[in-house]
N, C-alpha and C positions, 0 to 999 in steps of 0.2 A: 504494500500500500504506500502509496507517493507521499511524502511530506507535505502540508497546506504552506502557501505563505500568509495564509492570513494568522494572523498572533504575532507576526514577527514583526520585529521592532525597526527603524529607519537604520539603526547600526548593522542588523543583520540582514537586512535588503539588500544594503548595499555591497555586503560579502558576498550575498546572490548572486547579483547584479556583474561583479567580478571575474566568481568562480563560471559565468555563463557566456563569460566574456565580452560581458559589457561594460563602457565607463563607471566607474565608481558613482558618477552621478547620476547615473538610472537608478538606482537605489530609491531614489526622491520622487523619480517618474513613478517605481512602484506601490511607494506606497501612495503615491495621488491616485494610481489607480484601487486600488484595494480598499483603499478607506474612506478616498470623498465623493472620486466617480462610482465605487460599488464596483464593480465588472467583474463577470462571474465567469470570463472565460479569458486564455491570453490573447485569442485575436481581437478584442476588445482595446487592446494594449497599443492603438496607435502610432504612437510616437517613437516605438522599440521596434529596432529592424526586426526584419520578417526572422532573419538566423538566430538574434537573441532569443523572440519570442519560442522558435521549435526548439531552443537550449533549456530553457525556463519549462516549456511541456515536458521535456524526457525526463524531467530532473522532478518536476515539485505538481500539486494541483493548488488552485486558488485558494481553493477551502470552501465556498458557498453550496450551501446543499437547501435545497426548498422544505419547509416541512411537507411530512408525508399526509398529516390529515390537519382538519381543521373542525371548533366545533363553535357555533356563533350561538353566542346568549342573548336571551330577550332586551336586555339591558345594555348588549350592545361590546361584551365584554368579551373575547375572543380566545380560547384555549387552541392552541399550538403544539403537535406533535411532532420530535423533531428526531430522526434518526443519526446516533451519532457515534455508531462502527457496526460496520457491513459483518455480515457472515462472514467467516475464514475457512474459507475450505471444510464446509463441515463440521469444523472442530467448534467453533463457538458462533453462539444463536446474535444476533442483531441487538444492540440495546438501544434503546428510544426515552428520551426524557421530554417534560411534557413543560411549556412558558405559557406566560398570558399575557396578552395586551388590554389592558384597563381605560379607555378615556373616560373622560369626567371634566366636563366644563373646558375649560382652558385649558389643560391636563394631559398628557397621555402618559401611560406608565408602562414597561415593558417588566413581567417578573421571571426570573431566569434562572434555571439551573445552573447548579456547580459540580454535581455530580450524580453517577445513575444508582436510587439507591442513596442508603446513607448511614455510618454506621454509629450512630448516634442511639440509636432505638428509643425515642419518643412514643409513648403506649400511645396517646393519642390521634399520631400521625398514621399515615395511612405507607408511607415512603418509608417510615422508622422499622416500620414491622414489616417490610418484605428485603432489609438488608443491603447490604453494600454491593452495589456491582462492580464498577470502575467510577475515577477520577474524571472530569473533563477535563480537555485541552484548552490553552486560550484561543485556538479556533474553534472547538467546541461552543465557548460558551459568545464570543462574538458572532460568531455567526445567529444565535437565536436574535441578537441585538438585530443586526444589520437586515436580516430578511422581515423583521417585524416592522423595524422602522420602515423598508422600503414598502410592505406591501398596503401601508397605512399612510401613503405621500409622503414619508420622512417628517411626521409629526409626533415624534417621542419627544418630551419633552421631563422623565425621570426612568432612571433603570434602579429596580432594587432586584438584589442577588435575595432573594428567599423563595424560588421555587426549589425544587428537590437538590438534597443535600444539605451538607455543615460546610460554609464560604471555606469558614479556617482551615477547616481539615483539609484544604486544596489552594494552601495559600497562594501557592507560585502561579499557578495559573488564571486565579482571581484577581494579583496586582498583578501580572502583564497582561491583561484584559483593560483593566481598570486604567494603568499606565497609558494602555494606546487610544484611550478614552478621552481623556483627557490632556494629550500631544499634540500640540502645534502643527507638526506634520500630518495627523488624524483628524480627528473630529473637534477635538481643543474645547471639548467641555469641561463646564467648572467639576470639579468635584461636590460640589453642593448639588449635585443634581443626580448624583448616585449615594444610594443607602446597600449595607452591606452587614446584613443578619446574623446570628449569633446564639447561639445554647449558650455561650461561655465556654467557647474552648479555647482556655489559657493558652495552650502551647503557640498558638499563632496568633493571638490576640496582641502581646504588647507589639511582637512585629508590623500587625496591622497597626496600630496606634502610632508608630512611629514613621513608617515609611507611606501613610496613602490619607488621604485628610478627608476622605468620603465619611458619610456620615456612618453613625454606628448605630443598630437595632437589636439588644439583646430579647433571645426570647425567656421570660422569664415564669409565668405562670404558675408559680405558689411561691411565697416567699418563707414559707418554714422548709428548713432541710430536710428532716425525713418523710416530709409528704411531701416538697419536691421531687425526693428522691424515688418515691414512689409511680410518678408518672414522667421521670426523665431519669435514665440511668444513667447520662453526663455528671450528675449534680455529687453523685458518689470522687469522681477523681477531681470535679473541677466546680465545689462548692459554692454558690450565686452569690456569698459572702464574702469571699475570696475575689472574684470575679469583681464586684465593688469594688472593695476596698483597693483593687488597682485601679480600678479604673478614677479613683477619687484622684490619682495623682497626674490627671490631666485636665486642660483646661477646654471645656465645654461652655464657654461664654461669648466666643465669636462665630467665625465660621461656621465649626462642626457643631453639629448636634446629635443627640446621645436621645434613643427612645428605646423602652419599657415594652413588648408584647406580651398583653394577658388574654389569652384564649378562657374563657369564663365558662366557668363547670357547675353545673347547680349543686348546690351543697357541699362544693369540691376545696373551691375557693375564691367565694362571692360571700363570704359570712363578715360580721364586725371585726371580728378577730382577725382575718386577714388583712380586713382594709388599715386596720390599725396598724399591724405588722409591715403592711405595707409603706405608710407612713413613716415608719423606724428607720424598714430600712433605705428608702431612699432619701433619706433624711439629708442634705447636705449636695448634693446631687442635680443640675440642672435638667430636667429628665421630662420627658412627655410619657403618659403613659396611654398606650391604646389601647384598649379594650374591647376585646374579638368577641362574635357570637360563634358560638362549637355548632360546625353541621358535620355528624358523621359521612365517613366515605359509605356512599350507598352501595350495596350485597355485588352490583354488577362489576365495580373497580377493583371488590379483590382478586386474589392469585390465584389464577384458573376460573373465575367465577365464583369462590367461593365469599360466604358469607363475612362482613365482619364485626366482630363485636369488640369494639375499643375498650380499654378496663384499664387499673391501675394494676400495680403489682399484687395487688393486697386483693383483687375480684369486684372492686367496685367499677359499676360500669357506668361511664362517661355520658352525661346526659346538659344538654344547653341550660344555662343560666333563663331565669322567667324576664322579659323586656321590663319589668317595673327596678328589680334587683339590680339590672343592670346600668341605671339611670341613677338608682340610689348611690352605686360605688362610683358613678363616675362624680355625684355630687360631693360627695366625700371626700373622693381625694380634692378633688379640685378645695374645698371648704379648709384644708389641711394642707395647701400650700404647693401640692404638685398641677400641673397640667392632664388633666385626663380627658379622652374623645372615646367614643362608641364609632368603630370603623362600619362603616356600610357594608353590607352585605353582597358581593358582586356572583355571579353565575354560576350561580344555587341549581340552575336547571340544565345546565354542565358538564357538574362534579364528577359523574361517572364516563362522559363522551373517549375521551382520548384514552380511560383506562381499560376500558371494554375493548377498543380496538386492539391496544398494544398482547392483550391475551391473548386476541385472536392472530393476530399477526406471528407471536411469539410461540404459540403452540402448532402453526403448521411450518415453523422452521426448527434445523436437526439441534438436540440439544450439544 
């Protein structure tokens, strides 16, 4: 399988570029093609004599791949199925990871995997509990960008990294995505215009804090440890207390900003007690917190067809916050000094489109 050039950076284009036996400053040519004009093929590549370009084909592919399905919500919200490595000879099945395109007002949002699978195991998640397959590439995960932005007139105007996967757990390819994101020679967007989600996995986190200024989304969803630890087995090695109290040692007052996701579970953790706790511990903290309504993945999206029943460790089974409760915590916090929002509800009638297909797809190819 050919190498993409799409992830690679204006340095290594122009090694490309080189090794293809082209001026050094084709490099610049290509990634004008790759990044602003799109061009999904090398004869696309005008400006490159006809021999570089058949140099550039023997050697590498673009990287652009169309998604294979698509499934359109009432509301306008767009689920994206995106195949992102082929069968091999038999030996391994296709894996397919699934974006979505959200507009809303003045808005468009594009939300993207990091990788297929995730080994995070979230009870609640539907992605947690069928496991880790592979890592993306940063052609992997730009490409969901680029084919979403185009096939929407190139009106994204936010990317956040929280479709399937843990960002951290994939740092490398998350900041050179992110990096070519935001480059001068690319797209030279702010970083204020990408957000990039989070369990709290330490191991890559200060790194992200240090080297990428995009904003930060931890998911956080019970704020006591052993019933955290109950419905995220991350919380065992990389404690949400822990996870703070680094993250206290930077500064979230300018630029970047720092939010809080609470997927809200009736009886789980929508009580006083929580919201109290909750208050503790963001105590100090300039922090948004949003506040998710839980729709389970409906019986068609799981593995093979089968049914699912989301539950904690402990056999309690996951059920949505009642809409009055969830109004009451967001007055709460809000009365007690944090920012809180109730996130709208986007394509509810969806949830199971692209998971139904990839069964089928995945079951009549060799394991």
């Amino acid at each position: 399988m050919m190498e993409p050039l799409l992830g690679k950076t204006l340095d290594e284009l122009q090694q490309v570029a080189v090794e293809a036996g082209l001026p050094r400053f084709a490099g610049s040519q290509l990634a004008r093609w790759l990044y602003v004009r799109r061009v999904t093929t090398f004869d696309q590549m005008t400006d490159l004599s006809l021999r570089g370009r058949q140099m550039l084909a023997e050697r590498y592919v673009v990287g652009r791949r169309p998604p294979v399905a698509k499934a359109v919500s009432v509301d306008g919200t767009v689920k994206y199925l995106f195949e992102v490595r082929q069968a091999d000879g038999g030996q391994a099945a296709p894996l397919y990871v699934e974006s979505v395109f959200l507009p809303e007002d003045d808005r468009a949002t594009a939300c993207v995997s990091t990788q297929a699978g995730c080994r995070m195991g979230c009870r609640f998640c539907m992605t947690g509990t069928l496991g880790f397959r592979a890592h993306l590439t940063a052609a992997d995960i730009l490409n969901q960008i680029f084919e979403m932005d185009d096939m929407h007139g190139r009106s994204l105007t936010n990317i956040v990294y929280m479709g399937e996967g843990e960002p951290l757990d994939n740092l490398g390819p998350v900041l050179r995505s992110v990096g070519i994101l935001t480059a001068p020679y690319a797209l030279a967007w702010s970083p204020k215009r990408i957000t990039v989600s989070t369990v709290g996995f330490l191991p890559g986190l200060q790194t992200f804090m240090e080297k990428c200024d995009c904003h930060l989304a931890l998911s956080l969803h019970n704020p006591f440890h052993e019933e955290r630890l109950r419905i995220m087995p991350a919380e065992r090695a990389y404690p949400v207390a822990d996870v703070l109290d680094m993250l206290r040692r930077y500064d979230f007052t300018h630029q970047r900003r720092f939010s809080c996701e609470y997927i809200c579970f009736g009886g789980l953790n929508d009580t006083p007690r929580h919201a109290r706790e909750l208050v503790r511990l963001l105590s100090g903290l300039p922090c948004r917190v949003n506040l998710i309504r839980f729709h389970a993945a409906p019986p068609e999206s799981g593995k093979a067809g089968a049914a699912m029943s989301p539950q904690a460790s402990d056999g309690t089974l996951f059920a949505p916050s009642d809409e009055q409760r969830m109004l009451w915590l967001r007055d709460y916090l809000t009365a007690h000094g944090l920012t809180a929002t109730i996130r709208r509800s986007r394509g509810e009638d969806i949830l199971a489109a692209c998971g139904m297909l990839v069964n089928a797809l995945q079951s009549s190819s060799p394991d």
